[in-house]
C-alpha positions in Angstrom: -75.7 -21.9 123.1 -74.7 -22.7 119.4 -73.8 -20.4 117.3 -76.3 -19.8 114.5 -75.7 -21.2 110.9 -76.5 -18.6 108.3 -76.2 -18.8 104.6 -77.4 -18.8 101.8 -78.1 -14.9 100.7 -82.2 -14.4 100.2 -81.7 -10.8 98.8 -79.9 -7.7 98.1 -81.1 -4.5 98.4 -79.7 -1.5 96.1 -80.9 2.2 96.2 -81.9 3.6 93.2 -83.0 7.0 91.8 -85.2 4.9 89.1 -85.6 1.1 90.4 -86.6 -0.2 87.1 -84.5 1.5 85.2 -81.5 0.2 87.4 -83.1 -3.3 87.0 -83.2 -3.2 83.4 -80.0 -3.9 81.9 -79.8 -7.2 84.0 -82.9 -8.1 82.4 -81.7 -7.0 78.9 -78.3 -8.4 78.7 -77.9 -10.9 82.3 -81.6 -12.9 81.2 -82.9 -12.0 84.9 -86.9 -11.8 85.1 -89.1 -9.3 87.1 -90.6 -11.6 89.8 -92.1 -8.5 92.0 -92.5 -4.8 92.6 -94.8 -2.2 94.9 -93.8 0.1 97.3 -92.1 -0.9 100.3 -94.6 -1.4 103.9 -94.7 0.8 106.6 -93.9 -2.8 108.6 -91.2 -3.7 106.5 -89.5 -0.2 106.8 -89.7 -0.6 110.7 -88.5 -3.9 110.7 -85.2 -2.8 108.9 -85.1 0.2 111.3 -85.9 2.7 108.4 -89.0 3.9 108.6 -88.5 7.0 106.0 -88.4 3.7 103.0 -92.4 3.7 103.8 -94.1 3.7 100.6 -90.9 3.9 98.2 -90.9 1.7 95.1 -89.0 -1.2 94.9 -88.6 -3.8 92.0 -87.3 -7.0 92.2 -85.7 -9.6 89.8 -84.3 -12.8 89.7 -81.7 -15.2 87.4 -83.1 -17.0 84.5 -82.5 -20.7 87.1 -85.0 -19.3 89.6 -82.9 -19.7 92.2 -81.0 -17.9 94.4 -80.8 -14.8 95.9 -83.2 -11.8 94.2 -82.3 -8.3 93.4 -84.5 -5.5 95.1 -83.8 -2.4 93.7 -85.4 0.2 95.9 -86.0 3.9 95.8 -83.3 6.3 96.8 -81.2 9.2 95.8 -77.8 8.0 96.7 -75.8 10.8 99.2 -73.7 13.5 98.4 -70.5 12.1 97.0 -71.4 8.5 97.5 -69.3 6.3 95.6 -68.6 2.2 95.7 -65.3 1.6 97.0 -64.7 4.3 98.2 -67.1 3.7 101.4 -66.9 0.6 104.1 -70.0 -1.8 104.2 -71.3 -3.6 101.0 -69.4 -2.5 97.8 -69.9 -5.2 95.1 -72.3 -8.4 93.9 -70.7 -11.7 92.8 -72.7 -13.5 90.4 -72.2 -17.2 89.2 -71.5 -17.2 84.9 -71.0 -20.5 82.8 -68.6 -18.3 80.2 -66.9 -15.3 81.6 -65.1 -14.9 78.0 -68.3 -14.7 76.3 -69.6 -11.9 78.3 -67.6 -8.8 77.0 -68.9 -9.2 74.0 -72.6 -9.6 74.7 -72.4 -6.8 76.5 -71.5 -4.4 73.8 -74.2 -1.3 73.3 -75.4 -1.8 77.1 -75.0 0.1 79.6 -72.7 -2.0 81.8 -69.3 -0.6 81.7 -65.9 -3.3 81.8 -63.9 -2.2 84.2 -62.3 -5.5 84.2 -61.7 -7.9 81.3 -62.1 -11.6 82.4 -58.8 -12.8 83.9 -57.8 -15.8 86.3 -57.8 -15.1 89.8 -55.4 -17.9 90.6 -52.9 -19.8 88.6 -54.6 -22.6 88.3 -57.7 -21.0 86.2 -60.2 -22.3 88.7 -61.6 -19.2 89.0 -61.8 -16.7 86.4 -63.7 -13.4 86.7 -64.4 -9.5 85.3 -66.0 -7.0 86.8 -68.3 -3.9 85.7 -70.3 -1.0 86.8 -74.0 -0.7 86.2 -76.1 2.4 85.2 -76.5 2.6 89.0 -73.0 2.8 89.7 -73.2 -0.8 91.7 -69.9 -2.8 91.3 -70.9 -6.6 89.9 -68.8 -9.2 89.4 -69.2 -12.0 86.6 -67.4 -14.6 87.5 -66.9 -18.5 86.1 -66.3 -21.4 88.9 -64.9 -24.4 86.8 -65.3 -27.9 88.1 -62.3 -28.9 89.9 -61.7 -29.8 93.0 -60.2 -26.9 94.9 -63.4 -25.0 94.4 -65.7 -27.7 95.8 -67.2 -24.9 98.5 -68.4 -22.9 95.6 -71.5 -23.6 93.6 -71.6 -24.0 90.1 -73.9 -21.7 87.0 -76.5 -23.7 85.7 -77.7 -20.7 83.7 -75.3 -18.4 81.5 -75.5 -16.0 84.2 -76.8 -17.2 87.3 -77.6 -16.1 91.0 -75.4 -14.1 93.5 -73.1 -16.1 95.6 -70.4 -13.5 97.0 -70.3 -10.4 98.3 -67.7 -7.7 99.1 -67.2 -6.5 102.3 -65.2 -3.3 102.4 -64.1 -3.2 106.4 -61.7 0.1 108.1 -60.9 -2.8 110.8 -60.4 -6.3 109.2 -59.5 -8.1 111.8 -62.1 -7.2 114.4 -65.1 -7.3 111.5 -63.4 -11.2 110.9 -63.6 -12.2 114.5 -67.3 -10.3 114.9 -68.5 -13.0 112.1 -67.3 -16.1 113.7 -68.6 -15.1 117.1 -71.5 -14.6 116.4 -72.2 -16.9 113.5 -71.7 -20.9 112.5 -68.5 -20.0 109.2 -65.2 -20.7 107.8 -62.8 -18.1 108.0 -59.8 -18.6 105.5 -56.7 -17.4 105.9 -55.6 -13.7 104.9 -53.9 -13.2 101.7 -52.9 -10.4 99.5 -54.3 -9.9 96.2 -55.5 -7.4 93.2 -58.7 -5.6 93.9 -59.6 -4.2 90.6 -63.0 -1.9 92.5 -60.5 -0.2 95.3 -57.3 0.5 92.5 -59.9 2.0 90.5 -61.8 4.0 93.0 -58.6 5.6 94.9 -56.4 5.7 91.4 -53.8 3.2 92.3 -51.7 1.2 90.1 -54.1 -1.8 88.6 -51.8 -5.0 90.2 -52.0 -2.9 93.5 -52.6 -5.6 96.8 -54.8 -5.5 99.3 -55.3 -7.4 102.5 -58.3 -10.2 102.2 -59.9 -13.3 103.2 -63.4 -15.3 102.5 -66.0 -15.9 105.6 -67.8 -19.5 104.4 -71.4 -19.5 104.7 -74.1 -22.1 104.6 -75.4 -22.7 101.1 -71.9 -22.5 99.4 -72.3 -18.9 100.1 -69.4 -16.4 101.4 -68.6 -12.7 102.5 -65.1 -11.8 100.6 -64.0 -9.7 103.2 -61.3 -6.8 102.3 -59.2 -4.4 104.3 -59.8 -0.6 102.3 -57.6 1.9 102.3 -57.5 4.4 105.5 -58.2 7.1 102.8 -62.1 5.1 102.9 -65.0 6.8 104.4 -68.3 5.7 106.6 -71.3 6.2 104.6 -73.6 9.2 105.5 -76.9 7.6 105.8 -80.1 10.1 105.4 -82.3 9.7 108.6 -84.8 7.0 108.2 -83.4 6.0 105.3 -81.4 2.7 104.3 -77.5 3.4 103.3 -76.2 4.4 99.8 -75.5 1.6 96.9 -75.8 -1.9 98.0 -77.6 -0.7 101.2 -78.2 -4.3 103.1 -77.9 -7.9 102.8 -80.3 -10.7 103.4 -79.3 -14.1 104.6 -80.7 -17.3 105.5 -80.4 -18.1 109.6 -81.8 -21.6 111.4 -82.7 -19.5 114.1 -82.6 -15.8 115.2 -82.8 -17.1 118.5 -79.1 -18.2 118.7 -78.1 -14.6 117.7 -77.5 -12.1 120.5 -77.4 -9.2 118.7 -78.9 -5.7 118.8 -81.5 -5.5 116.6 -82.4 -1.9 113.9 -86.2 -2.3 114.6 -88.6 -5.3 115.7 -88.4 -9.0 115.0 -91.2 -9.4 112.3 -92.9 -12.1 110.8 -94.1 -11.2 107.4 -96.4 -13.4 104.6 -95.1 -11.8 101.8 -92.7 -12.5 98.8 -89.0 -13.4 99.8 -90.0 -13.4 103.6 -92.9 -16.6 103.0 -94.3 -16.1 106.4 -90.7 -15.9 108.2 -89.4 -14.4 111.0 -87.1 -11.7 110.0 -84.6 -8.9 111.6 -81.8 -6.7 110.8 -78.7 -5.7 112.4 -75.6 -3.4 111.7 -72.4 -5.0 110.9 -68.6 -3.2 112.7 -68.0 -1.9 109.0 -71.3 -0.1 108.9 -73.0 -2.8 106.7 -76.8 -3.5 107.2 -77.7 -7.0 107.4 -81.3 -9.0 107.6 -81.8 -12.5 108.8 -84.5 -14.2 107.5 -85.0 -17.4 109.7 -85.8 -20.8 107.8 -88.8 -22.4 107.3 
């Protein structure tokens, strides 16, 4: 049987003690738009193999293009000495920007704190990115794709900021989290490199230009998992029962079909006529670094 394309990213979800509060500054200062909120079903909690996120509020938002994946901020109080980077599973939020440069500035008086001042990731400048921490303590990074041809794979901002196109993948066993990826799904793993990760040197107080192990899994949709090796010193998330994980809790992708995939599923295979899903068949699994992931089969 083929293996199962998946790619692009539908959603992301993010606990939060106050979702539209958490939602706000991207609205205020990143031009994103409200484009739904409610409480979450007692279907959709089952689905996802959660059943306690019955009836919790959850706002969503989306990028000033319209396209892309959307931002669900839902209702949680994050555990006991949870913090990003310091826990495997899903740890940051690439987003697409036209001007990097201009961002530090515009950002001034809001509640996003720089951690990391824009600066190229290679040589060449293709690829030049910052990173900063929201008022709920999520990891984003705002970074500029210029139009050359070594980034062909990626997609290019058509807005100032624009929609979410990586995300980071904190793993305690990199190589085995690698290979689970490209047996079970249709990507492009690139090779392994060493290179600065500004969230981990800052969560486990190491020198700034400290290295770490990584590589990129290619989705469909010029889409990709940046997939890093943490420290030992990193921990498993505690998740409260019946709820979804701490900070980014789960990912939702595009799949052609969930019939290719031959994994265990978190609760049943649902189809659901509601905003995001559009009548489509959708399902969640758990990743080998702890991370929560929902297919969400194509039209």
């Amino acid at each position: 049987m083929n293996k199962a394309s998946i790619g692009p990213f539908v959603h992301a979800v993010v606990m939060a003690a106050d979702p539209e509060k958490a939602a706000q500054p991207y609205r205020d200062y990143l031009g994103y738009t409200t484009v739904g909120s409610g409480p979450i079903s007692a279907e959709l909690a089952q689905s996802w193999g959660a059943p306690a996120m019955a009836g919790r509020k959850a706002v969503a938002i989306q990028s000033a293009s319209g396209k892309g994946a959307i931002l669900r901020f839902v209702e949680g109080v994050a555990a006991a000495g949870y913090a990003p980077f310091r826990f495997f599973g899903w740890n940051a939020l690439e987003i697409l920007v036209t001007d990097v440069d201009a961002l530090p500035e515009k950002l001034k008086g809001s509640s996003f704190e720089i951690l990391g001042m824009p600066r190229n990731l290679y040589p060449s400048g293709a690829i030049r990115a910052m990173q900063v921490r929201t008022n709920n303590n999520e990891f984003v990074y705002l970074t500029q794709v210029n139009d050359v041809a070594e980034t062909d794979y990626l997609p290019r901002a058509t807005t100032f900021v624009d929609h979410l196109f990586i995300v980071i993948l904190g793993s305690d066993d990199f190589e085995r989290t690698r290979s689970f990826y490209s047996q079970h799904f249709d990507v492009t793993l690139t090779d392994a490199k060493e290179m600065r990760l500004t969230g981990v040197n800052v969560a486990f107080g190491l020198e700034i230009e400290t290295k770490h192990k990584l590589c990129l899994i290619r989705l469909a949709g010029k889409s990709a998992i940046e997939l890093d090796a943490f420290p030992k010193e990193a921990k498993h998330r505690t998740i409260k029962p019946g709820e979804l994980p701490p900070g980014i809790a789960m990912l939702g992708f595009e799949v052609d079909s969930l019939d290719r995939v031959t994994l265990p599923w978190r609760g049943p295979v649902v189809r659901r006529d509601a905003p995001i899903y559009n009548n489509r068949r959708s399902a969640v699994f758990t990743g080998p670094s702890g991370e929560w992931v929902e297919l969400i089969e194509k039209a």
